[in-house]
Steps between C-alpha positions, in 0.01 A plus 500: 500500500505806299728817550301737313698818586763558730908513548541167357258373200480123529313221418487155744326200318128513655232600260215591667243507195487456128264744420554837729879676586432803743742778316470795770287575725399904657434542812608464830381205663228261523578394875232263646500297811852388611674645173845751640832428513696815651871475431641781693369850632454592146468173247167321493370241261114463410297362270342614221319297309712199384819640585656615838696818453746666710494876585753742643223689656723805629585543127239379340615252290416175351815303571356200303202293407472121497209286378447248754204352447252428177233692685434745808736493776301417821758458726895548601606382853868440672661760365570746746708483856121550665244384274126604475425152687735584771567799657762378721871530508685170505217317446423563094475257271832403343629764226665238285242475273175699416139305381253670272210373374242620203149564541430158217703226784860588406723434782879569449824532705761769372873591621541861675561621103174380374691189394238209406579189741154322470178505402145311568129559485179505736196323338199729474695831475343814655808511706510769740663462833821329568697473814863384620590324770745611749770277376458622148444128400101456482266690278118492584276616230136640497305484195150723456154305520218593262402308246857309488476394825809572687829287659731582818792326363871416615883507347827400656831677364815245544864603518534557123181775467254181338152525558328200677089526534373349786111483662239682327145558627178640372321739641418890453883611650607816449783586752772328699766529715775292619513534900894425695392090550464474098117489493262687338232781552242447249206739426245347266188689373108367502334641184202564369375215236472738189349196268128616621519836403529625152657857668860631296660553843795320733373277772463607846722403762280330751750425775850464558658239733875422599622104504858407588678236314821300567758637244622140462151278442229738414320422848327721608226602767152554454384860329450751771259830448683810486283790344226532204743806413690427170912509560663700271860496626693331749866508704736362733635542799711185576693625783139573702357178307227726380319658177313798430212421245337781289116522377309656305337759680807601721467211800835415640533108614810435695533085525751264665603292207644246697161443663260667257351691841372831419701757723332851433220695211480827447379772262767706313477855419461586104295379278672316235521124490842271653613400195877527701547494879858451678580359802822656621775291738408761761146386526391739336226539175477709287228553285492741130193694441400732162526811729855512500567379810641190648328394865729320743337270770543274770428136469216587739376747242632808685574756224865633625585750224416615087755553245519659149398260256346495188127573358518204256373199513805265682541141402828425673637720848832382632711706795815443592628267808632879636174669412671780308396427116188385353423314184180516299363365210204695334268448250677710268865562672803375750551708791788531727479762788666549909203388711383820637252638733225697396567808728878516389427477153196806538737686735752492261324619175617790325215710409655675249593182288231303665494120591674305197818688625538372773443194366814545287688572792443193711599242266169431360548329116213365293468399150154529280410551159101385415372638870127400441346264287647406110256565219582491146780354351659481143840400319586712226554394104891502528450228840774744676262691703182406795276801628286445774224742727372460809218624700660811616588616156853430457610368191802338450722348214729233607827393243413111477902452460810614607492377893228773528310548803383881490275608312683683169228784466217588748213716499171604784181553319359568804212302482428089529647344198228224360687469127781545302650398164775582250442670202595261213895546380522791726646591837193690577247363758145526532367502880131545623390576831229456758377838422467488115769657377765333238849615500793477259780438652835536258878315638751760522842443336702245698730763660234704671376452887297221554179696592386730191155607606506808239428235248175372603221666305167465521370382190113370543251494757175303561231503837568219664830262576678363225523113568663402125727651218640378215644632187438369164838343380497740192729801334518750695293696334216294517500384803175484730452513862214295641452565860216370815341616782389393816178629331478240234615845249675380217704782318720500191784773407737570258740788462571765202845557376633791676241461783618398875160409641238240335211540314192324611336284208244314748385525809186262636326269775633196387384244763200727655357363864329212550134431582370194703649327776882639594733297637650713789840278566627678177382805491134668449413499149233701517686849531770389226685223312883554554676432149814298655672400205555588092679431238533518112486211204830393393402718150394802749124473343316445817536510853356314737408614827386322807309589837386401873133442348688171339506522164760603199371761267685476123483846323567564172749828478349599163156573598530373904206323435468143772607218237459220785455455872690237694335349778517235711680604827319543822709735671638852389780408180837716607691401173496477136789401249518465137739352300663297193641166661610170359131416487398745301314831641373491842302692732509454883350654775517381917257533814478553856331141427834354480457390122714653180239437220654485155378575172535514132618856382298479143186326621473547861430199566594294855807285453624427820420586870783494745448504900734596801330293768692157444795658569446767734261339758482786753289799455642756153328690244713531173618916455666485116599316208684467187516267179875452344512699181590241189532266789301162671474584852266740749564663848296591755570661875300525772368652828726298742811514292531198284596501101326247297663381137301262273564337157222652262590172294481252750255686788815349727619711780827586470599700821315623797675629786443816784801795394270743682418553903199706351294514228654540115354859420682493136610240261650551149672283243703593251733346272773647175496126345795446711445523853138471689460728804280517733446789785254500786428789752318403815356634859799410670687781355735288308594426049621202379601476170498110364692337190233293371651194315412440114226239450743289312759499793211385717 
């Protein structure tokens, strides 16, 4: 265990991994699943990312922030006095202890005070469900299918908090439930066989059926049909011996999970999927939806009232045994707000200060920062300071010390952020946006207000979205700007002394369309050739840009003319880094093919070819990557959330692990020659900034 920030720094003898240390992470939560511990009326913890942090949501505050795990935090169960498996008073699992579990197998048992008691591991990871039984003392555990094949699996917790595994079985599980008799409610998925298709897309769910199993043996009955609907969430009512299941396209299933007999379907109102239903004590479900409301029903599928809610996407709902207060976990924010109807809420509007006021009257507290997706991400020279955008053009700059949790500066561009960098040995930053433009964006002095919008300027602008930046790592004075478009444009700048906009030097169709067949999963070539990626030579004499039509185009800067082509991927390259390392100068570049291909810097010539698939056997394409500068090791993210590290010596992988619920939209390394960092930015609205160990300590 790792106290990273909070009222008491401390370190307890568990080391988690050699390689990665998570050093902050922005944000608010990455709650999945069965992943909430509420405290009191106004103390929650959640996850987010590796770490489970604690918020005093009526103040907004980060009380603390503990790693817990080496990787994502699936789950966190037994922690409350009515816990998301068990909505009933009296009847909750015991409170002595809570269980977590990480999206690679962890399994671990902590004290009330995030106090490490023990630890153990699922084989197969892809851990996401996890469920408590009623005495606290038995864990069930569901890992995903896929190309791992997944395990329903058992634990027994003795007197002194030790883990014990029991049965495991095989199969595609992906919930459970522990019923009042000790047995199990298992739903297990049929899938589609994906190994006769040569499609980049997840397996359909084919059919879901429910077994029962004896919590002691692992017998269990026969698999019984229950829908060709996928389940996306599901909870308990022990007192009614009952759960509410929710699919994909808003079906309710209420099931006897004593029995497995179906009791009622029915249709919800919204449109958004169940990734979080609730099944109240009273009987009652209720049921989120993206139009702000929350729908209450009967068990019959009677809809008895709608509440205010929230018009995000909800990925965990709890209300309160007494129905007055309501928890929810967004995509980008924790919620807590009185449980009321509809008509009061609109009768009680003021229309002079219009709906968020009365909002702030009731009680309602929420904390967000990134609100929509994270795009762009970069650590500045000094290593004090990580800016990220996001996709409705906010731009923040997060302290990476100092117990910080809010951002330190922020600024709205007002348009989708697709890139951002720091101007070399400055405290200036460079952002580009969906629209074209590129802004300078200069920190105010440390004692001014932490938004400073009158010092965003626009500085450049181009016709189509600017998917890369990067400075060359020059004097001031002679720095230059490349920049690339959604169009396949690439553009170079540079400034004049005295000047505060940039001068263009070039402006051209670098990658132009594509003739011939087009390969329509990534994008129709024929109408352009996205540039996704550039960067400079280590000696700022080239820069190499790459595109969706496959291929890496190296230009020299003192005539641009196309010195070499780099081909070999067969899917649109979203990447490129070049650097000095231990083995001399490289040049890399990855794919939505899942392969890093890696070259000599001088000759161009293929060295090395890396893939992602070994490792990461369900379905990812791989977003960015970077090379460690006078270093021997390369990094790679991808769609689903995992970071790759590999020896460039060796070709041995040195860490792979999912830190993200969604996919890594940013990735950059940099290092002083005393401390590596690392900082990702991702779709689940989330930063993490990661110590990355010296190769020698390795």
């Amino acid at each position: 265990q790792r106290r990273v920030h909070g009222e008491t720094s401390r370190f307890v003898e568990v080391v988690f991994c050699r390689v990665m240390r998570c050093v902050n992470v922005f944000g608010t939560a990455t709650a999945r699943y069965s992943s909430v511990a509420i405290r009191n009326d106004t103390i929650i913890d959640v996850p987010i990312g590796q770490c489970v942090a604690r918020w005093d949501i009526q103040n907004k505050q980060r009380l603390s922030l503990t790693q817990i795990h080496s990787d994502l935090v699936s789950c966190i169960i037994g922690a409350t006095p009515f816990s998301k498996r068990s909505c009933f008073e009296g009847h909750a699992p015991s409170t002595e202890h809570i269980v977590t579990a990480s999206y690679g197998g962890d399994i671990a048992v902590w004290s009330q005070d995030w106090q490490l008691l023990d630890r153990s591991s699922v084989p197969n990871g892809r851990l996401q469900d996890v469920s408590l039984s009623m005495d606290g003392r038995k864990i069930a555990t569901c890992s995903e299918a896929g190309n791992n094949g997944g395990l329903l699996g058992t634990f027994r917790i003795d007197e002194q908090h030790k883990l014990h595994r029991g049965w495991q079985r095989e199969g595609h599980f992906r919930f459970s439930c522990w019923n009042k008799a000790g047995n199990l409610y298992v739903l297990r998925f049929e899938e589609e066989d994906m190994s006769q298709y040569t499609e980049h897309r997840q397996p359909k769910v084919l059919a879901v059926h429910w077994q029962i199993f004896n919590g002691e043996t692992g017998e269990s009955t026969p698999p019984f049909f229950l829908s060709t609907l996928e389940v996306l969430s599901i909870h308990v009512n022990v007192e009614s011996g009952q759960a509410v299941l929710g699919h994909v396209s808003r079906t309710v299933s209420v099931v006897n999970v004593d029995s497995g007999e179906l009791i009622s379907t029915f249709k919800a109102v919204g449109s958004s999927p169940l990734r979080s239903v609730f099944y109240h004590c009273n009987s009652h479900i209720f049921l989120p939806a993206t139009d702000g409301k929350i729908y209450e029903y009967s068990s019959a599928g009677e809809l008895l009232n709608r509440y205010v809610g929230s018009e995000a996407n909800c990925y965990y709902l709890e209300v309160l045994p007494d129905s007055s207060i309501v928890w929810m976990c967004t995509d980008s924010s924790v919620i807590r707000f009185p449980l009321e109807p509809i008509e009061v809420y609109e009768s009680n509007i003021d229309h002079q200060h219009g709906a968020d006021n009365v909002l702030a009257r009731t009680g309602r507290y929420e904390v967000e920062f990134h609100a929509m997706t994270c795009c762009g991400v970069d650590i500045s020279s000094d290593l004090r300071f990580v800016a990220s955008g996001d996709f409705m053009g906010n731009v923040f700059v997060w302290d990476i010390r100092n117990d910080a949790f809010r951002p330190s500066y922020s600024v709205a561009v007002q348009q989708p952020i697709r890139s951002l960098c720091w101007k070399p040995n400055t405290t200036k930053l460079t952002i580009g946006t969906i629209d074209g433009r590129i802004f300078e964006w200069s920190l105010p002095p440390q004692d001014e207000t932490a938004s400073f919008s009158s010092s965003l300027k626009l500085i450049a602008a181009l016709n189509d979205g600017v998917t890369g930046l990067r400075w060359t790592d020059t004097a001031e004075s002679q720095q230059i700007l490349a920049a690339g478009t959604t169009g396949g444009v690439l553009g170079l700048f540079h400034s004049e002394p005295g000047e505060d906009f940039l001068r263009t030097s070039t402006v051209f169709v670098a990658h132009p369309p594509s003739k011939g067949p087009q390969d329509l999963r990534f994008g129709s070539l024929g109408k352009f050739s996205e540039i996704w990626s550039l960067c400079w030579s280590p000696d700022h004499s080239h820069v190499v840009t790459v595109s969706e039509d496959q291929r890496a185009f190296v230009w020299r800067l003192l005539d641009m003319d196309k010195v070499a082509v780099l081909e070999g991927h067969t899917t649109a390259v979203t990447c490129v880094d070049w650097q000095i390392t231990s083995r001399g100068e490289l040049l890399a570049t990855c794919a939505d093919d899942q392969t890093i291909r890696l070259y000599n810097g001088a000759t161009y010539g293929l060295v090395h070819v890396f893939n992602t698939t070994t490792d990461n056997k369900e379905w990812h394409t791989i977003t960015y990557m970077a090379l460690e500068k006078n270093g021997s090791r390369l990094c790679c993210s991808t769609q689903n959330g995992f970071l790759f590290l590999w020896s460039i010596i060796t070709h041995e992988l040195l860490f792979c692990k999912k830190l993200h619920c969604g996919s890594i939209e940013g990735l950059r390394w940099t290092n002083d020659g005393q401390e590596a960092l690392l900082a990702t930015c991702s779709s689940d609205c989330t930063v993490a900034v990661l110590s990355v160990e010296n190769s020698s300590e390795i």
